[in-house]
N, C-alpha and C positions, 0 to 999 in steps of 0.2 A: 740661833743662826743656822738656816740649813744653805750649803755650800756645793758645786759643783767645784770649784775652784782647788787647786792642785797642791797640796800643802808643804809642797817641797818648792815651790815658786815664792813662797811665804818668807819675807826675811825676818832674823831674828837674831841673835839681837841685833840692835842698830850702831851702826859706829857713828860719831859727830858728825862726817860729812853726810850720810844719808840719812840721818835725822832732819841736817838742816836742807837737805832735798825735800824732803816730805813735810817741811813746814813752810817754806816756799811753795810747791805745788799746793798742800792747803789752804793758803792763804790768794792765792790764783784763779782757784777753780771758777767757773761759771756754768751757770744753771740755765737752759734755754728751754723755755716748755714748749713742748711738740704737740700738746694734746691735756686735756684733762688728766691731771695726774701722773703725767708722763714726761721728762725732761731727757735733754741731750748734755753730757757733762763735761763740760770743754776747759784745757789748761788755757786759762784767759794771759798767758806771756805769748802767748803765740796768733799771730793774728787772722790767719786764713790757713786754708790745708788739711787733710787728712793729719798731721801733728797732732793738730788742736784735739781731736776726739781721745774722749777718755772711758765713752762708755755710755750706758742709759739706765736711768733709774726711772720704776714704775713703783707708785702707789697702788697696793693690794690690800684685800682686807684683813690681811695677818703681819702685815710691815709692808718693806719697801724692798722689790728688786731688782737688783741689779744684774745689768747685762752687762757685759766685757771682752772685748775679744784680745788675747794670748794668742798661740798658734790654734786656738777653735775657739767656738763661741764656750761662754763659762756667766752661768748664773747664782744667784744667793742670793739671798733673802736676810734682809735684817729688820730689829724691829724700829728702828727709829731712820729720819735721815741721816742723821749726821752719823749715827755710826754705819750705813751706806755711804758713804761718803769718804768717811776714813777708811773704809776698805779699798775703797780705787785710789786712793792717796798711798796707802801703805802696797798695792799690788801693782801700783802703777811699773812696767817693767824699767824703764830708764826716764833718765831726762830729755827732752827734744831732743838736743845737738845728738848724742848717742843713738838714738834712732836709726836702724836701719837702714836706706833708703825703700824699701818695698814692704817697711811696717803700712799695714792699713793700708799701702796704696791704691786695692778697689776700690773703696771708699770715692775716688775723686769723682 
């Protein structure tokens, strides 16, 4: 795994509630393909919104990576999807309701 991602954003260990945050949001996700190889990753509890975005994953020819925006944009590379996947599961910063108001809001 190569990582621009901030290792101090990284939680560790997990208490029960945010485990079962990150099995929820797992179990949610949506995959919306933008392009060849290229997907929009959206928390599917949320129906419309800058919310919904969770990030983008692109197929390369060394794995899959992934884009994220944190307070800057933040890429990494993993070799399979799914463990691209569990990484914006596991770096996902909160849950919707918790949100900001001006998380992502260029986006709209």
């Amino acid at each position: 795994m190569r990582s621009t991602f901030p290792p101090s954003l990284i939680r560790s260990p997990l208490a029960d509630a945010e485990a079962r945050r990150i099995r929820e949001l797992d179990e949610a996700l949506l995959l919306e393909q933008v392009g060849t190889g290229s997907w929009r990753v959206c928390d599917g509890r949320i129906a419309t919104g800058h919310e919904r975005f969770l990030g983008f994953v692109d197929q390369k020819d060394d794995g899959f990576e992934v884009m994220q925006l944190t307070d800057f944009f933040v890429w990494s590379v993993f070799p399979t999807m799914r463990t691209a996947l569990s990484h914006i599961v596991a770096t996902n910063p909160s849950v919707p309701s918790e949100r900001p108001a001006e998380h992502l809001g260029w986006l709209k």
